[in-house]
C-alpha positions as CSV (number, residue, x, y, z in Angstrom):
1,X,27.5,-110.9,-115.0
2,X,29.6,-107.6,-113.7
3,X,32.7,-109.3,-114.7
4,X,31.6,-110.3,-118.0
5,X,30.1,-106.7,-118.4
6,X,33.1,-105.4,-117.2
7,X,35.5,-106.9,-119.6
8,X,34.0,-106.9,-122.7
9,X,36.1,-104.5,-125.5
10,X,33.0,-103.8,-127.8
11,X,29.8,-101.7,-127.2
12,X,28.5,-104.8,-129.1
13,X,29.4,-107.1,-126.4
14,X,28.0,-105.1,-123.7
15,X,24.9,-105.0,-125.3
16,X,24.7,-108.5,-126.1
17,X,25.5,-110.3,-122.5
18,X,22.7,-107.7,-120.9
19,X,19.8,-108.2,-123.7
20,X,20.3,-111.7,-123.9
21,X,20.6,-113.1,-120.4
22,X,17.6,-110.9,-118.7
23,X,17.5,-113.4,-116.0
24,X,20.7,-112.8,-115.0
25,X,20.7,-109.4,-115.2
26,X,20.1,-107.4,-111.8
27,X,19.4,-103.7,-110.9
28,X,22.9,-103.0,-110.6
29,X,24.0,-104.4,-113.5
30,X,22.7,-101.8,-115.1
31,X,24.5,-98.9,-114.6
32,X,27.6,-100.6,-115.2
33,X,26.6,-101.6,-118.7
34,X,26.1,-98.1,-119.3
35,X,29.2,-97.1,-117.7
36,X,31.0,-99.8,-119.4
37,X,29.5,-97.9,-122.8
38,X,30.3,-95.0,-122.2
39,X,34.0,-96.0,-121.4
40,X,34.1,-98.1,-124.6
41,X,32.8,-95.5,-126.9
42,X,35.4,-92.9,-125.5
43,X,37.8,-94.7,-126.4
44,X,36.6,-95.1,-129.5
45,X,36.1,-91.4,-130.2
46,X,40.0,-90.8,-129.2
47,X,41.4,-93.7,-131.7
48,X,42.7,-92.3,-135.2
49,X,40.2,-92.4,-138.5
50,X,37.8,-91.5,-139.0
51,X,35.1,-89.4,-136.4
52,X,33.2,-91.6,-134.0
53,X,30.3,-89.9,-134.7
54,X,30.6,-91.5,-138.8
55,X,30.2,-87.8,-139.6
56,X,26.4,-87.5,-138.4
57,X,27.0,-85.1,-135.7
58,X,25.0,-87.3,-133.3
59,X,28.6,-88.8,-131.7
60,X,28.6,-91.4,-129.6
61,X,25.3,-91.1,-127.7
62,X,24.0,-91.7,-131.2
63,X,25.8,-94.3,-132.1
64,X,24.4,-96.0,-129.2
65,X,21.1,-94.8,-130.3
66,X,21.1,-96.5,-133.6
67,X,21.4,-100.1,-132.3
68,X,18.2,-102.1,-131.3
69,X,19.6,-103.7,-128.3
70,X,20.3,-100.6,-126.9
71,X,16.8,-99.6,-127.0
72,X,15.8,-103.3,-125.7
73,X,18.5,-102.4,-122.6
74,X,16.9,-98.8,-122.1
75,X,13.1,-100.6,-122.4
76,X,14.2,-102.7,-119.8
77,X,15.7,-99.9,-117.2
78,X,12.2,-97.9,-118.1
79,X,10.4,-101.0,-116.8
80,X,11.8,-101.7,-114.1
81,X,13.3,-98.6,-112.6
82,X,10.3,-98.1,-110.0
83,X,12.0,-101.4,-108.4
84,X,15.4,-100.2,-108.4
85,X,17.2,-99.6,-105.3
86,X,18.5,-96.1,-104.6
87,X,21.7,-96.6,-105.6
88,X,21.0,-97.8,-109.1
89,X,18.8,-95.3,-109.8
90,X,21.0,-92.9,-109.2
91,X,23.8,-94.9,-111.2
92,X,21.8,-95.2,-113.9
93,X,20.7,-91.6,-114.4
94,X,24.6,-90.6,-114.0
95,X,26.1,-93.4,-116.7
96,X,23.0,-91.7,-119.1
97,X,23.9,-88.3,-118.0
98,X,28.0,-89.3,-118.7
99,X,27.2,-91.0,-122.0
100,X,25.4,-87.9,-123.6
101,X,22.0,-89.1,-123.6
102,X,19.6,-86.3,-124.2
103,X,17.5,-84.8,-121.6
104,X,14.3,-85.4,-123.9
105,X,15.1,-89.5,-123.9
106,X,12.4,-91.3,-122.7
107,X,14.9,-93.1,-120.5
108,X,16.5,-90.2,-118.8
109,X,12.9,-88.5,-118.2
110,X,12.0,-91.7,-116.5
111,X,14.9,-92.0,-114.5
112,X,15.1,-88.2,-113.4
113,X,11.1,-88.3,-112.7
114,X,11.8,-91.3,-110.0
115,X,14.8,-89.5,-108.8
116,X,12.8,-86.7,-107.8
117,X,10.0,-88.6,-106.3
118,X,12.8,-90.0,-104.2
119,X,14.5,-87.4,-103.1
120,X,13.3,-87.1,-99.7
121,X,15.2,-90.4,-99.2
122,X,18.4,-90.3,-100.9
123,X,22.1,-89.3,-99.3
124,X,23.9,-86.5,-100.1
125,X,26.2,-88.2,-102.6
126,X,23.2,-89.4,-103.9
127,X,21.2,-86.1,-104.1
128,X,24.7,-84.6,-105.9
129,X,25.0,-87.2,-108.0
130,X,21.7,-87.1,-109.3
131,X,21.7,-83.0,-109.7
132,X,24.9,-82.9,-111.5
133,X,23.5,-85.2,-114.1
134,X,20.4,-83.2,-114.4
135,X,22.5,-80.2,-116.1
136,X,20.1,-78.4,-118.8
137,X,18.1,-75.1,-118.6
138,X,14.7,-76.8,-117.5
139,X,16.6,-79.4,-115.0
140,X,18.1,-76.7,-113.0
141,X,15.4,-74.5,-112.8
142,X,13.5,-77.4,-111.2
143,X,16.3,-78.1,-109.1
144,X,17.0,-74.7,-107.6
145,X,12.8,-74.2,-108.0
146,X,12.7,-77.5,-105.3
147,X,11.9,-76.2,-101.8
148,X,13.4,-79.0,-100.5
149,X,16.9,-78.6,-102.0
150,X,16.7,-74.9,-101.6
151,X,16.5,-75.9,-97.5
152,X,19.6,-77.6,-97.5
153,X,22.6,-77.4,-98.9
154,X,24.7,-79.0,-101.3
155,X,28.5,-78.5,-101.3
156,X,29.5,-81.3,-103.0
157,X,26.5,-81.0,-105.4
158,X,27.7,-77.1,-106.0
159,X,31.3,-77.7,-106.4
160,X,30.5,-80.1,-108.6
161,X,28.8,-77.8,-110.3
162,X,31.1,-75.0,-110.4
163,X,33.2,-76.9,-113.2
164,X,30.5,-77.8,-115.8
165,X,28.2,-74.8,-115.2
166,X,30.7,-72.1,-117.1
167,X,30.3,-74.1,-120.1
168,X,26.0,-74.0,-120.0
169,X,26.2,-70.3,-118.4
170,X,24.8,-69.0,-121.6
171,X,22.3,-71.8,-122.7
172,X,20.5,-70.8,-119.2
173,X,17.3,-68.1,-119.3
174,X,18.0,-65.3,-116.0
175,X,15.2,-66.6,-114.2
176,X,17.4,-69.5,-113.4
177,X,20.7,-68.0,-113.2
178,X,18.9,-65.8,-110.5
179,X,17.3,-68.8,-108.8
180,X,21.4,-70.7,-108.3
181,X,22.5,-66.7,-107.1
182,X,19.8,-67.4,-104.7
183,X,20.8,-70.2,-103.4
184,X,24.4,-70.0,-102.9
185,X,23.5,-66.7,-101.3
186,X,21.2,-68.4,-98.9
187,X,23.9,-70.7,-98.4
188,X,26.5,-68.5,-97.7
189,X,28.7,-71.0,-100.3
190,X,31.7,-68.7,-100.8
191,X,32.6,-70.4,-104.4
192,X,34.6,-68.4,-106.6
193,X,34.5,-70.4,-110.1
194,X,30.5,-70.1,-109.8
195,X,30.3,-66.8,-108.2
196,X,33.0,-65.9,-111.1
197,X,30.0,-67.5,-113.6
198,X,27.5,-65.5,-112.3
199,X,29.4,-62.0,-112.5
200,X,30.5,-63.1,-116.7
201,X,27.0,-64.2,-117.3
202,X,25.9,-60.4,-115.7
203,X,28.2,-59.4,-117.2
204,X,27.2,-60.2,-121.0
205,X,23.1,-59.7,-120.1
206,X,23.4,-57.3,-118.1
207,X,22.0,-54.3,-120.6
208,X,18.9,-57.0,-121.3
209,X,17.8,-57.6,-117.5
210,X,15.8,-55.4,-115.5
211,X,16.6,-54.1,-112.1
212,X,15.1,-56.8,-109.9
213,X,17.0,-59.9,-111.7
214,X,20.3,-57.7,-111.6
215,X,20.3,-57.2,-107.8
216,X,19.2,-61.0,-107.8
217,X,22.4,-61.7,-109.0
218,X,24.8,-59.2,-107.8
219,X,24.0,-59.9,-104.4
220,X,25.7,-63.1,-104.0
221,X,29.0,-60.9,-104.2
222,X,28.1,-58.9,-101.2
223,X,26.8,-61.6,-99.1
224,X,30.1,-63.6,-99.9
225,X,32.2,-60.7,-99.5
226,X,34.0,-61.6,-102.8
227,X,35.1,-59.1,-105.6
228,X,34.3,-61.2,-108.9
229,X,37.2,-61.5,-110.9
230,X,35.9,-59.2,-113.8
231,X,35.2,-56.7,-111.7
232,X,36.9,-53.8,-113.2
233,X,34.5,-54.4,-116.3
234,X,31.6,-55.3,-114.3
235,X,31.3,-52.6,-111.6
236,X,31.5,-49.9,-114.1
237,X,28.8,-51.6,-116.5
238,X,26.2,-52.2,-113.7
239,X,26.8,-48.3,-113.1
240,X,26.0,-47.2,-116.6
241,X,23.0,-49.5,-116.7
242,X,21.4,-48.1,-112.8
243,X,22.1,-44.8,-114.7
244,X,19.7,-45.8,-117.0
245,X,17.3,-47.6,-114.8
246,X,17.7,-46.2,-111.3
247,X,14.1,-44.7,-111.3
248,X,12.3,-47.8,-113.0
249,X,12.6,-50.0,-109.8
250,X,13.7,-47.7,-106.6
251,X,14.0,-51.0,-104.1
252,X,16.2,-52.8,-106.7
253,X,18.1,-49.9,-107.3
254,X,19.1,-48.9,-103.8
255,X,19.8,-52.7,-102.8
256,X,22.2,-52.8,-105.9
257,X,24.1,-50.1,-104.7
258,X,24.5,-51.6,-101.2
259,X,25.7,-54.7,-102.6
260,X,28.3,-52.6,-104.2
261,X,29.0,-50.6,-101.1
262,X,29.5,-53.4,-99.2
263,X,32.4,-54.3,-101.4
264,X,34.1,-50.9,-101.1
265,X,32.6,-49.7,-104.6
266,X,31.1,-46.2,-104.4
267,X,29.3,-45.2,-107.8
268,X,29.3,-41.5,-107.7
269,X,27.3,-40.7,-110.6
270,X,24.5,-43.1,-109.4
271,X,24.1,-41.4,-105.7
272,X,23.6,-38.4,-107.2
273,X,20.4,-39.7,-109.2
274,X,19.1,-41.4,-105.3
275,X,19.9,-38.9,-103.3
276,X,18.5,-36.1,-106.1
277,X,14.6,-34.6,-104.9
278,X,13.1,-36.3,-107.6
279,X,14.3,-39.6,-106.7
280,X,13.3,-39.1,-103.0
281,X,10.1,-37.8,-103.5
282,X,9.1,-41.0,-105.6
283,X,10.2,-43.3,-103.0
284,X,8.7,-41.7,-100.4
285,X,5.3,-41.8,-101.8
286,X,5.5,-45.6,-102.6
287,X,4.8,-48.7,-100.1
288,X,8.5,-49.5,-99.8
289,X,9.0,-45.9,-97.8
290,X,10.1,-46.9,-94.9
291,X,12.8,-50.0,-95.9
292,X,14.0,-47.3,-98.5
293,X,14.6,-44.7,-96.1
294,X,16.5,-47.4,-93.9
295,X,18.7,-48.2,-96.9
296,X,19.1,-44.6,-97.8
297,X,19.9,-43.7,-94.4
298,X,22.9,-46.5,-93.9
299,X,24.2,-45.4,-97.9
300,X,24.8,-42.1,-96.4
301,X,26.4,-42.8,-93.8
302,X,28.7,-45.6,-95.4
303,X,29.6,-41.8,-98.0
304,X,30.1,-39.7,-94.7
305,X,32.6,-42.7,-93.8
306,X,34.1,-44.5,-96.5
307,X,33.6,-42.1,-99.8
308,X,34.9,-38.7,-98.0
309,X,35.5,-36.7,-101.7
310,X,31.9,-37.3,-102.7
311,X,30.7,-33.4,-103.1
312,X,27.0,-34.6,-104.4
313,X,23.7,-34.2,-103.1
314,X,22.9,-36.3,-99.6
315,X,19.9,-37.5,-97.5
316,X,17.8,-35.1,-96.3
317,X,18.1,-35.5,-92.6
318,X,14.8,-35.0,-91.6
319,X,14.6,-38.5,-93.9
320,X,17.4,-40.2,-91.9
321,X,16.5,-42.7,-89.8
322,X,18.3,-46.1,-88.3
323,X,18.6,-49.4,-90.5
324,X,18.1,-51.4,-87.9
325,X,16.1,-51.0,-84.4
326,X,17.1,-54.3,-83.3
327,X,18.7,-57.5,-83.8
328,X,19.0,-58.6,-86.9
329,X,16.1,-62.0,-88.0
330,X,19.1,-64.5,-88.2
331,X,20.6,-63.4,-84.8
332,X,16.9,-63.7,-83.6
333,X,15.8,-66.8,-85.2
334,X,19.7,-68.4,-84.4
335,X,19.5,-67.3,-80.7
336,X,19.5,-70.7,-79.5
337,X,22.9,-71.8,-81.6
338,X,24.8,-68.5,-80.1
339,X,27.0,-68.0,-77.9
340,X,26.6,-65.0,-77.1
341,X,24.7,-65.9,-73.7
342,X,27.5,-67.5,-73.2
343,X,29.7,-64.4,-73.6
344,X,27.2,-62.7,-71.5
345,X,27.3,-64.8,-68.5
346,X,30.7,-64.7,-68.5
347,X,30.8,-61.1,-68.9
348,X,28.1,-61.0,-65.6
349,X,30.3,-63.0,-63.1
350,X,33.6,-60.6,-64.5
351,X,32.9,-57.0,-64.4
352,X,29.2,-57.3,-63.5
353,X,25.9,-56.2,-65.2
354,X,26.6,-52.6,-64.3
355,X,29.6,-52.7,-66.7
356,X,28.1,-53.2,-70.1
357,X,24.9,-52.8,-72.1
358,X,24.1,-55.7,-74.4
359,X,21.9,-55.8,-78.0
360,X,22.8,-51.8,-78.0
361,X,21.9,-49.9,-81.2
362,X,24.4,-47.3,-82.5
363,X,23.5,-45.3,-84.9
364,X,23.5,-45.0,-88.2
365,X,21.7,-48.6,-87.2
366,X,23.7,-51.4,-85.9
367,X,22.9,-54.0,-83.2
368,X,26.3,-54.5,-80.9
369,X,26.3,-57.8,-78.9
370,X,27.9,-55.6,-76.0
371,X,29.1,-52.1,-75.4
372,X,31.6,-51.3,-72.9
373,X,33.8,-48.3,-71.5
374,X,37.2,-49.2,-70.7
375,X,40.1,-46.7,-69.3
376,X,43.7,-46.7,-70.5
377,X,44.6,-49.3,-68.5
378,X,42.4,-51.2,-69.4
379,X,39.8,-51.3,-66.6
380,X,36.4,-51.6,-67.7
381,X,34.1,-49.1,-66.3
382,X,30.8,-49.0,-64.6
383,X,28.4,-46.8,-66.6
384,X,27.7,-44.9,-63.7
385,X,31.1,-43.6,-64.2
386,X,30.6,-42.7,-67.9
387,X,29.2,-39.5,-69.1
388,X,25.5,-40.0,-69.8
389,X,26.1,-38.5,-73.1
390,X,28.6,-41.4,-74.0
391,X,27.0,-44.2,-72.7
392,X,24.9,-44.0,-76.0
393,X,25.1,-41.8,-79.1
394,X,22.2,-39.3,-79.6
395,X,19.6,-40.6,-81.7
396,X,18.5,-37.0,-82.3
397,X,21.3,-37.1,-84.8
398,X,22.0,-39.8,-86.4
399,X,24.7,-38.6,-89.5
400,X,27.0,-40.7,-89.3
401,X,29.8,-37.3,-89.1
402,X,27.9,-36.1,-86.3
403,X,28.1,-39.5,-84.6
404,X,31.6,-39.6,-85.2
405,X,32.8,-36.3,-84.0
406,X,30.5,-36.8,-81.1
407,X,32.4,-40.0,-80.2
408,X,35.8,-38.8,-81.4
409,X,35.6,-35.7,-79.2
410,X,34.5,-37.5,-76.1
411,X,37.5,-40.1,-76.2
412,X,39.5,-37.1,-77.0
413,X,38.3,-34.6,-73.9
414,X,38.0,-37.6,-71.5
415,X,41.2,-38.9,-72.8
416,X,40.8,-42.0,-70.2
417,X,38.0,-43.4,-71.8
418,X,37.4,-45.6,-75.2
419,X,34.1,-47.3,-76.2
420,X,34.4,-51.0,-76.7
421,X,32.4,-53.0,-78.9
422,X,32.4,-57.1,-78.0
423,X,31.2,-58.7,-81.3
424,X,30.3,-62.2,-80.8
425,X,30.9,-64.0,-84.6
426,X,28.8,-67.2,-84.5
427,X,28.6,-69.3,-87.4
428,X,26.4,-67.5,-89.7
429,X,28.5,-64.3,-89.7
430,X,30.8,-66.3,-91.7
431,X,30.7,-67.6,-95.5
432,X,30.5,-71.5,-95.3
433,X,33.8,-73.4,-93.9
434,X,35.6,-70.1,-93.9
435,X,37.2,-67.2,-91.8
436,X,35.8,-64.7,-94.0
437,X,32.9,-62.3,-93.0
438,X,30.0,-62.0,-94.6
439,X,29.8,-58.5,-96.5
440,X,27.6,-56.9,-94.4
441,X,29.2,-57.9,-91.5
442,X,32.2,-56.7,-92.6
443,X,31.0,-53.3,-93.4
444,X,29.6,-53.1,-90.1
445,X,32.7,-53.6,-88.9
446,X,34.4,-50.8,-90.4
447,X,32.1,-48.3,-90.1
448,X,32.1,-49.3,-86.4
449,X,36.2,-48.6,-86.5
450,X,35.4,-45.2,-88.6
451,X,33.1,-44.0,-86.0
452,X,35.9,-44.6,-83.3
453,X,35.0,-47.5,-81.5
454,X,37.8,-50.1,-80.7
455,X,36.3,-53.6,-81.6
456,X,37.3,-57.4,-80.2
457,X,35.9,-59.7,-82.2
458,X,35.0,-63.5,-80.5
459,X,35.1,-66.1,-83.6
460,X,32.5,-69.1,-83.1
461,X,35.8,-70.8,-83.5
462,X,37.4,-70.0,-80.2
463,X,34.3,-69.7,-78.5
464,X,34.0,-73.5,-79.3
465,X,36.8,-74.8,-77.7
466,X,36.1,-73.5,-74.6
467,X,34.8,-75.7,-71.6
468,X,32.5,-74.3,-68.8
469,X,31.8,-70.7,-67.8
470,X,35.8,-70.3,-66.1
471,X,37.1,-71.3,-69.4
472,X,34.4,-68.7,-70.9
C-alpha cells in the first residue's frame, strides 16, 4: 500500500487506493497519503493554466476539501487517531499542517488535541515537529502558555521556527509575542532571525503596548547580549515612548533602561525623568522600593562608568545602595553544576586560604567568585599583607567614582599591588551553544575593568577538559 500510495500521479488516485481498501490501510499509511497530496497538488499549483485554486481563493487545501473521499480519509484518521502510534500522529498533523489545512478543521483539532495529551511522551523531533505545525495565534499561545515546554527547551523546534515566524509576526496578539520573548530568554537561545522578529514586531507596536509587555520583549536582547538589527530605529523609538510612559509603570520602566544599558545604549533624556525628585519620590513610596533602588543604584553607576558626558540629575546617595548582597539565584540554585569548587580547591592547595576571599561583593553590587592581591611579579599576596582598606572597597560609599578612585589610587600609591578578580564562567553565564556572555554578565564585566580591577576569566570550556585537582 505505501508503494501504491507513493506512486500514484493524481490526488484522485491517492484518494481512491486509501478509501477503498480500509483493510489494508495502516496508521502509517496515513501520513503518507497526505504527504503524497500535498506533493501532487504542488505540483499542480506550479504547472501553466490556469490557477490551482480554479479562481476560488481556497487553493489547494480546498481543492482537497471539495472531494468526498477526502472527507471519508480525514473521517477515518479522526476515528482512529487515539490508536495511532506516536509517530503517525505526529506525521499526520505535519502532512495537514504542510497541505494548508485550517487550524479550525475538525481533523487538525483532533490531531493537535491528542498531540498534546501526548506530549509527555514524545521525542524531541517529535515535540518540534508537532509545534512547528501548530503555527497560528491561538496554537502558540498554548504552546509557549505549556509549563511543560516552557521547562525545556526546544532548539530545533525554535530554529525551526525562526523561518516561518517572520511571516505570522503580525497576525500574533503581544501577549504571545511576549510569552515566545519569554522563553527564548529563559532559554538563553541566542537566535538572531527570531530575536530580529521580536525587535520589528516592537518595533511597529511599540506606541500601542504598555510598559510591562515592552520590557517583556526588549529583554531578550539584553539577556542574549545581541543588538537587534534595526536598532538604530528601535533604540531611539523605545526612548520617545518611556518619555511618554516612564511614570505609568516605574519597575517596567527602570528594567527597560537596564536592558538598554546592558547593551551600551544610554538614553539621556529618559534618566533625567528617573533620576528627577518626582520620579524618586513615587517609587520610593511604592512596594517595589527596595528592588527599584537596587536598579537605580547599579544605573548610576553603569553613568559614573560607561556615559561620562551625562551632566543630568543622579541618585541621591543617601538612596544608593548595592544590587546585589550575594550570589546571584542561578549561581545558587546551579551550585552543584559549578565548578567553581573546583576552582576553589585548587586555589586552597596553591596559594592557600589566606590568599583570597571568595563570593566577595564589590560594590556598586557584584558577587566575584574570588578576589585576590597580586604584586608585579605576579605573586599573589596574603591579605595580611594588603592594606585593610584594599582588601574590600568601603561600603560607606558605594558611587561607583568614589569606588573607583579609591581603587585606582591604591594600585597607584602601592604601585606593587593590583586587585584580581577570578571569574569562574560556568555554562549558564553563556547564551546557548555559544562563547558569548550573557548581557548582564558582560556588563559586569566591564564595569569590573572600569573600576580597575584586572579580571581572568575561567570558561566552563576549559574547566571541562581538565582531569583531577593537579590538572585543576
Amino acid at each position: 500500500m505505501k508503494r501504491l500510495i507513493e506512486r500514484s500521479r493524481s490526488v484522485g488516485e491517492v484518494l481512491r487506493w486509501v478509501t477503498q481498501n480500509p483493510g489494508k490501510v495502516s496508521a502509517s499509511h496515513y501520513p503518507i497519503a497526505l504527504h503524497k497530496l500535498g506533493q501532487l497538488l504542488q505540483q499542480q499549483q506550479q504547472q501553466p493554466g490556469p490557477p490551482a485554486g480554479g479562481g476560488d481563493g481556497h487553493g489547494a487545501a480546498g481543492q482537497v476539501l471539495e472531494q468526498p473521499e477526502f472527507h471519508a480519509l480525514c473521517q477515518a484518521i479522526v476515528s482512529g487517531c487515539a490508536k495511532f502510534d506516536n509517530f503517525s500522529i505526529v506525521n499526520c498533523l505535519y502532512a495537514a499542517a504542510a497541505l494548508g489545512l485550517p487550524g479550525e478543521s475538525p481533523l487538525v483539532r483532533v490531531l493537535e488535541d491528542e498531540s498534546r495529551s501526548r506530549l509527555g511522551r514524545f521525542n524531541q523531533k517529535d515535540v518540534s515537529m508537532v509545534f512547528s505545525s501548530e503555527a497560528n495565534n491561538k496554537a502558540l499561545e498554548a504552546i509557549f502558555s505549556s509549563q511543560l515546554f516552557y521547562e525545556n527547551r526546544q532548539e530545533r523546534f525554535i530554529r525551526s521556527m525562526a523561518e516561518w515566524l517572520p511571516r505570522k509576526a503580525e497576525n500574533l496578539t503581544p501577549y504571545t509575542m511576549a510569552l515566545i520573548a519569554k522563553y527564548v530568554a529563559r532559554h538563553r537561545l541566542r537566535e538572531p532571525r527570531l530575536l530580529d522578529t521580536i525587535a520589528n514586531f516592537l518595533l511597529k507596536r511599540g506606541e500601542q503596548l504598555d510598559s510591562k509587555v515592552i520590557q517583556k520583549l526588549v529583554f531578550p536582547f539584553s539577556r542574549m547580549n545581541y543588538r537587534p538589527s534595526n536598532h538604530g530605529e528601535l533604540f531611539p523609538k523605545l526612548e520617545a515612548i518611556l518619555e511618554q510612559k516612564a511614570g505609568s509603570s516605574p519597575l517596567a520602566t527602570v528594567n527597560i533602561l537596564m536592558s538598554m544599558f546592558q547593551l551600551s545604549h544610554f538614553p539621556q533624556t529618559v534618566l533625567h525623568q528617573v533620576f528627577s525628585p518626582a520620579f524618586i519620590t513615587n517609587v520610593m513610596s511604592s512596594p517595589y522600593a527596595l528592588i527599584v533602588r537596587r536598579y537605580l543604584s547599579l544605573l548610576d553607576a553603569a553613568v559614573e562608568l560607561e556615559f561620562r558626558e551625562y551632566s543630568g540629575p543622579r541618585l541621591d546617595p543617601r538612596y544608593r545602595v548595592l544590587m546585589f548582597e550575594h550570589a546571584l539565584t542561578a549561581d545558587e540554585a546551579n551550585r552543584k553544576y559549578s565548578y567553581k569548587g573546583l576552582v576553589a580547591e585548587a586555589l586552597r592547595q596553591l596559594v592557600g586560604e589566606e590568599c583570597y576571599r571568595q563570593d566577595e561583593v564589590l560594590p556598586p553590587g557584584y558577587c566575584t567568585d574570588f578576589l585576590l592581591w597580586i604584586n608585579r611579579s605576579g605573586t599573589v599576596l596574603p591579605l595580611s599583607r594588603v592594606p585593610a582598606a584594599s582588601k574590600a572597597p568601603p561600603a560607606a560609599s558605594p558611587a561607583a567614582m568614589a569606588l573607583r578612585s579609591s581603587v585606582l589610587a591604591l594600585t597607584s600609591d602601592l604601585q606593587d599591588f593590583a586587585p584580581v578578580v577570578l571569574s569562574v564562567n560556568d555554562k549558564w553565564h553563556y547564551c546557548q551553544n555559544s562563547d558569548i556572555l550573557v548581557g548582564s554578565r558582560a556588563m559586569r564585566d566591564r564595569h569590573l575593568r572600569l573600576l580597575g580591577y584586572c579580571l581572568v576569566q575561567l570558561p566552563y570550556t576549559e574547566l571541562e577538559k581538565v582531569s583531577g585537582i593537579e590538572e585543576a
